[in-house]
C-alpha positions in Angstrom: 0.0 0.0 0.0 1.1 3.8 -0.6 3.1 5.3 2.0 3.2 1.8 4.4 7.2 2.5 5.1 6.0 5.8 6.5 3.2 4.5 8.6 5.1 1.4 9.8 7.9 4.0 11.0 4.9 5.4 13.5 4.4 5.1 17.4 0.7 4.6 16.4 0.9 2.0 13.7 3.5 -0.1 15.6 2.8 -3.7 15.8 0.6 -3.9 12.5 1.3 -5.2 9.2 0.4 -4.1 5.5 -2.8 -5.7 5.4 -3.5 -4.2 9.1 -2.7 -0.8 7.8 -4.7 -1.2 4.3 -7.4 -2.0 6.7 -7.1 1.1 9.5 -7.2 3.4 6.3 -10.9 2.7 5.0 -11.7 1.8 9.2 -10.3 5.8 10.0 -11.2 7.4 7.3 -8.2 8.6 6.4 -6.3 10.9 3.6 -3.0 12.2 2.9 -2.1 15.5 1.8 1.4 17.2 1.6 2.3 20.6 3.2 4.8 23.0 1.6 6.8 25.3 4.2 5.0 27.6 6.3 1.4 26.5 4.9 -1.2 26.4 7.9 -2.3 22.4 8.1 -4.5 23.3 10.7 -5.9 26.5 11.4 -6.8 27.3 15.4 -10.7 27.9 15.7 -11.4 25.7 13.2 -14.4 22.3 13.4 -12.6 19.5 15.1 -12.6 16.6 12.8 -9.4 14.7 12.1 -6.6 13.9 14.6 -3.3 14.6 12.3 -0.2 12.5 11.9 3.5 13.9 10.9 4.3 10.9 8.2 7.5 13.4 6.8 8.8 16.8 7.6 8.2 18.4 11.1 5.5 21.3 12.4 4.9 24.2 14.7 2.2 24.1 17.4 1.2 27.9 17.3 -1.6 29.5 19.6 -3.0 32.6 19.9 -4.5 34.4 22.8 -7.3 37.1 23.0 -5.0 39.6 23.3 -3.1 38.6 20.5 0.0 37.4 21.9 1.4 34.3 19.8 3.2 31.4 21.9 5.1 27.5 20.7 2.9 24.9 22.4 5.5 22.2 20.6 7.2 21.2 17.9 5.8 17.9 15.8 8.4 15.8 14.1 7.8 12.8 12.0 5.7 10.0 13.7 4.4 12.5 16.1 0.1 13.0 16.5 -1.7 16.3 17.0 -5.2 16.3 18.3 -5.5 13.0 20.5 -5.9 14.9 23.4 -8.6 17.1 22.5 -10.3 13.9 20.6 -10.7 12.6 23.7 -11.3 15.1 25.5 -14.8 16.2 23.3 -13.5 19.4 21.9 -15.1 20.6 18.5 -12.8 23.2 17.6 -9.0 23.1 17.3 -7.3 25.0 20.0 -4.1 25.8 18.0 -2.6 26.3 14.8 -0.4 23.9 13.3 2.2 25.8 10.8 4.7 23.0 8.3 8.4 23.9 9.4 9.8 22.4 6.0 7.8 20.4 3.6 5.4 17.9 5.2 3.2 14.5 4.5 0.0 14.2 6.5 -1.8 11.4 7.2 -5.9 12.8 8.4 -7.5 10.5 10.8 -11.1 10.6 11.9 -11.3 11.6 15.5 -14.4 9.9 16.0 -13.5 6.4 14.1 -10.0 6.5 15.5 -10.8 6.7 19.5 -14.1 4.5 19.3 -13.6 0.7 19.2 -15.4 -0.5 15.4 -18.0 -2.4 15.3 -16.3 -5.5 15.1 -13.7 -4.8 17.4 -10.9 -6.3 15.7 -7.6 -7.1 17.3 -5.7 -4.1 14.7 -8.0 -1.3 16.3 -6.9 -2.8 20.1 -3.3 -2.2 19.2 -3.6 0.8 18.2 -5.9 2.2 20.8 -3.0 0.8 23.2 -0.8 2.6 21.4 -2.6 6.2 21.3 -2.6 5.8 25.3 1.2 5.8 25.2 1.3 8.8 22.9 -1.1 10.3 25.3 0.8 9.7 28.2 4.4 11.2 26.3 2.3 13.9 25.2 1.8 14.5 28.8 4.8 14.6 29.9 6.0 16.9 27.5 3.5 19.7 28.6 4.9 18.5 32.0 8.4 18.9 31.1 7.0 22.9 29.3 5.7 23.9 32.1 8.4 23.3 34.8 10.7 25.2 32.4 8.2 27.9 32.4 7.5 28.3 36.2 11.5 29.3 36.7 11.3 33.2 37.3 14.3 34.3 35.0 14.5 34.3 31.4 18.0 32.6 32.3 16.7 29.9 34.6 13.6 29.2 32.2 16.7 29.5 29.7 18.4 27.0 31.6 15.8 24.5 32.7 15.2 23.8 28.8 19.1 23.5 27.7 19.4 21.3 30.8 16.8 19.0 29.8 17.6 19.2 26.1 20.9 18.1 26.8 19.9 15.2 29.3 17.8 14.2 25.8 20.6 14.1 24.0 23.1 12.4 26.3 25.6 15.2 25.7 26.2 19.0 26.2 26.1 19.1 22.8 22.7 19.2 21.1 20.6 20.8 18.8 16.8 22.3 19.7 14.3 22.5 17.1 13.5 26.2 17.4 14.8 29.1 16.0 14.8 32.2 18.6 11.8 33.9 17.8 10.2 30.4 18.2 12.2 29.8 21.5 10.8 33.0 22.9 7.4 31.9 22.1 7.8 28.4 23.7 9.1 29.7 26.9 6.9 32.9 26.8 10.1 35.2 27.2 10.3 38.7 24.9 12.5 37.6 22.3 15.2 41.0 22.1 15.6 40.2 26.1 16.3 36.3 25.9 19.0 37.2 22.8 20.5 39.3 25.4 20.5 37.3 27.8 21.9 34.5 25.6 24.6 36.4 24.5 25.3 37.2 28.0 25.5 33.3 28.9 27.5 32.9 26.1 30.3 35.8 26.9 30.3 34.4 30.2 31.3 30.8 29.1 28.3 29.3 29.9 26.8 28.0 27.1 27.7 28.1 23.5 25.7 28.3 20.1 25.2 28.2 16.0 21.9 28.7 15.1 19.9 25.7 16.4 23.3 23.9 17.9 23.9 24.6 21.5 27.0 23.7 24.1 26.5 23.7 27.8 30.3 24.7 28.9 29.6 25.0 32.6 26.3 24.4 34.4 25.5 28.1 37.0 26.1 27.1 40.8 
């Protein structure tokens, strides 16, 4: 079947074979549809249908409030699922944006078919339902992880908290972030002229050091 590499790659189609994922396709409703750079795949506001999933490329998680302030929920890379929570959760409209970082393959899912058991309540639907409630749970922890970066008081600490975990991700104090600063800013909710200040002060003071996206932890603050 078209694109089964891709799907097989997924957390959510894990466990299930060609036929399996021929089958999930009519059973979800799906459809795929590409994405060039900076094209809106979801639009916040918008009627809740489809739960999305990142078969190539990678994505922004953009909201914005009533004020008109714009702030990253996440970044979505390939294999990743937007939407599960909010399927689940009842919501009819989308709470966020979702903006294609580079070019992008999506796989459309319905939300209703894809969280309800089918009729016949096959052993493929059980795996993957299993396997949504791990997404779930990572998804989670991510916020999780988000929000005990933004509860430090500082723009350095908040800076600080995400290297440090960033790093622990990578198993080095060399690693690479998926945001460029003006996304940065928005994900920890800092202005963005006062966190490149402040990283330019880390970095004169032998801190940390960066390129673009690359960053190196020199020396962890007492």
């Amino acid at each position: 079947m078209e694109h089964f590499s891709e799907l097989k790659a997924t957390k959510i189609f894990k466990d299930s074979n060609e036929f399996d994922c021929q089958a999930m396709m009519f059973c979800f409703k799906t459809r795929f549809k590409t994405f060039d750079k900076n094209n809106k795949i979801i639009s916040q506001g918008d009627d809740m249908e489809d739960v999305i999933l990142i078969l190539k490329g990678s994505a922004i998680v953009e909201n914005i409030d009533s004020l008109g302030n714009i702030s990253i929920v996440s970044q979505i890379k390939r294999g990743d699922v937007y939407g599960l929570e909010m399927a689940y959760a009842g919501e009819k409209i989308y709470k966020d944006s979702v903006i294609a970082s580079e070019k992008c393959l999506v796989l459309f899912m319905n939300k209703h078919r894809l969280i309800t058991p089918c009729e016949n309540r096959c052993k493929r639907h059980e795996i993957v339902v299993k396997n949504i409630m791990k997404i779930v749970a990572e998804n989670s922890m991510n916020l999780i992880n988000k929000l005990s970066h933004m509860s430090k008081k500082s723009t350095r600490e908040k800076l600080m908290s995400y290297f440090a975990y960033m790093s622990e991700r990578a198993g080095s104090t060399y690693f690479e972030i998926p945001f460029n600063k003006t996304e940065l800013s928005n994900y920890l909710s800092v202005d963005r002229s006062a966190m490149s200040s402040e990283l330019t002060k880390m970095r004169n003071e032998g801190i940390i050091d960066f390129d673009k996206k690359e960053y190196h932890i020199i020396r962890k603050e007492k």
